[in-house]
C-alpha positions in Angstrom: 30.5 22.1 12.2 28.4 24.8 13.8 26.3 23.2 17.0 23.2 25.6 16.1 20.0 24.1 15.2 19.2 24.1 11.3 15.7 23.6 9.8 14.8 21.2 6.8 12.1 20.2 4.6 11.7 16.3 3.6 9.1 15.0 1.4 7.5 11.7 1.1 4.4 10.4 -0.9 1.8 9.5 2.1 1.3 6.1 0.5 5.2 5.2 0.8 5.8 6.8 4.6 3.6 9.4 6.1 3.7 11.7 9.4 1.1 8.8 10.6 3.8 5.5 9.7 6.3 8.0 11.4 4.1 9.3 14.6 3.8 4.7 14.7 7.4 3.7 14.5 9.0 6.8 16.1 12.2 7.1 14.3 13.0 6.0 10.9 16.2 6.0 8.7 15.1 8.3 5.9 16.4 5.7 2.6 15.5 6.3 -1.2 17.4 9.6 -1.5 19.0 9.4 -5.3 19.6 13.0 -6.0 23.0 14.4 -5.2 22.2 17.7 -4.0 19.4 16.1 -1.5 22.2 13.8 -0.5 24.4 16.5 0.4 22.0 18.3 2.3 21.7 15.1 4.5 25.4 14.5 4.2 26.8 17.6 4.9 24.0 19.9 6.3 22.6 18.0 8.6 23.0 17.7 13.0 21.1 15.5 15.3 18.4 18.2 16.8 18.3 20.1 13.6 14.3 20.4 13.1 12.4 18.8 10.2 8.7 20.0 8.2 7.4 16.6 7.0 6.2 17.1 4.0 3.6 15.3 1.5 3.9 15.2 -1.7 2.1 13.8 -4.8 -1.2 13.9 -2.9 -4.7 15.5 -2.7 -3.8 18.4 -0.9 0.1 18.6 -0.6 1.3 20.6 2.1 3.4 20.4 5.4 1.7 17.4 8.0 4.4 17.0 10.7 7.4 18.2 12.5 9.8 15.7 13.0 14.1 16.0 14.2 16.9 14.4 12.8 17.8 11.9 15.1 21.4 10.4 13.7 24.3 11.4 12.3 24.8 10.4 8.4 25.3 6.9 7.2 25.8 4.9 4.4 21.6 4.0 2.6 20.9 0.5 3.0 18.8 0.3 0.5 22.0 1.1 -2.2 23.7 -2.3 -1.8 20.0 -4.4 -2.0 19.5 -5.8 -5.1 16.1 -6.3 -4.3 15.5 -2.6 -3.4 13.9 -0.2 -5.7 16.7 2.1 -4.2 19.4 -0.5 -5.2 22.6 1.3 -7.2 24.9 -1.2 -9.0 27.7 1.9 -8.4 27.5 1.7 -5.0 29.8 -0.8 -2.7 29.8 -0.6 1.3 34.1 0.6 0.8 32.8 3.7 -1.5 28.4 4.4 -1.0 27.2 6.7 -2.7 23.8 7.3 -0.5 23.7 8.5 2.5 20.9 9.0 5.0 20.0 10.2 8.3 17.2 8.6 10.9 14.0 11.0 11.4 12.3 10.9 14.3 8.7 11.9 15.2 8.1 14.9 17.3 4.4 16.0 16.7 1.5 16.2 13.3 0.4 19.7 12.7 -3.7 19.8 13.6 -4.8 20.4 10.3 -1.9 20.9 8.1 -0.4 23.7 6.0 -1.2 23.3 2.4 0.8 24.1 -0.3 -1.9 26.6 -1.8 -1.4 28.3 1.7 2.5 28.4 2.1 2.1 29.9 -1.9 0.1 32.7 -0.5 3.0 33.7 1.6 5.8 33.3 -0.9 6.9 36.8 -0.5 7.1 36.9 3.0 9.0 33.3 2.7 11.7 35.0 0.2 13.1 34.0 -3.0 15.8 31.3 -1.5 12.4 29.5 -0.1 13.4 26.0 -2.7 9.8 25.0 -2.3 7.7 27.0 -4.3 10.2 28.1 -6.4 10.0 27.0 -10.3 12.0 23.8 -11.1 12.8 22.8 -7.7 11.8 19.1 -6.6 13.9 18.2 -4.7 13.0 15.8 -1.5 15.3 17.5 0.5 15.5 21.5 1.5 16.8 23.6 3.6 14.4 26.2 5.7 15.7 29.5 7.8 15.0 29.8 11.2 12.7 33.0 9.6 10.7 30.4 7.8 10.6 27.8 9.7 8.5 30.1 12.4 6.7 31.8 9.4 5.8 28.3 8.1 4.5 27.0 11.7 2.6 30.3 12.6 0.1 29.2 9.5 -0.7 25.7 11.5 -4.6 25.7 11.7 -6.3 24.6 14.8 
């Protein structure tokens, strides 16, 4: 696997973990991922280093709040074996999971946040592969280019 620094976007609702529960614990395994292509991306995609937008979602004024870095390498979701888990998957054994995760770890909030309205105003310099504002995508996890990840921070508002 290449040692060069990749770039993602996670999402989280604020009221279930936001850049502020993150900037307080540190580092946090990133569980509840239950769509196969977001899995992947955390299975496959993703390096210790590799730099992360922390993303809001289903709020006021969605948009990108934090930067954050992939601080493990891939393992098995907890939450996957926990009956008591909103996460739990009767499918799933420790011999053969079917979630994986990676731990995310706090690096800095962005001063006053790019919202989504904003980051729409600059779809075409963001390109067409840019999974966020295209039509149909929700995923909770996405890749970024290096090109958009500076794009995406050079918005950041004082």
């Amino acid at each position: 696997m290449s040692t060069r620094t990749r770039y993602w976007l996670m999402k989280s609702e604020p009221g279930d973990f936001s850049i502020d529960d993150l900037a307080r614990v540190g580092t946090e395994p990133w569980t509840g991922v239950r769509n196969y292509q977001a899995r992947n991306f955390m299975k496959d995609g993703m390096q210790v280093g590799d730099g992360v937008l922390f993303y809001h979602s289903n709020t006021q004024v969605p948009g990108i709040y934090g930067i954050a870095r992939v601080a493990s390498t891939p393992y098995p979701d907890p939450t996957q074996f926990q009956k008591t888990s909103k996460y739990f998957d009767p499918k799933a054994t420790p011999e053969q999971p079917r979630w994986f995760l990676v731990d995310v770890a706090f690096e800095r909030k962005l001063a006053g946040g790019i919202a989504l309205d904003t980051i729409r105003q600059h779809a075409e310099q963001l390109g067409e592969d840019f999974a966020l504002i295209r039509k149909g995508t929700r995923l909770s996890v996405l890749p970024v280019s290096a090109a958009q990840w500076k794009l995406l921070l050079s918005l950041e508002t004082p």
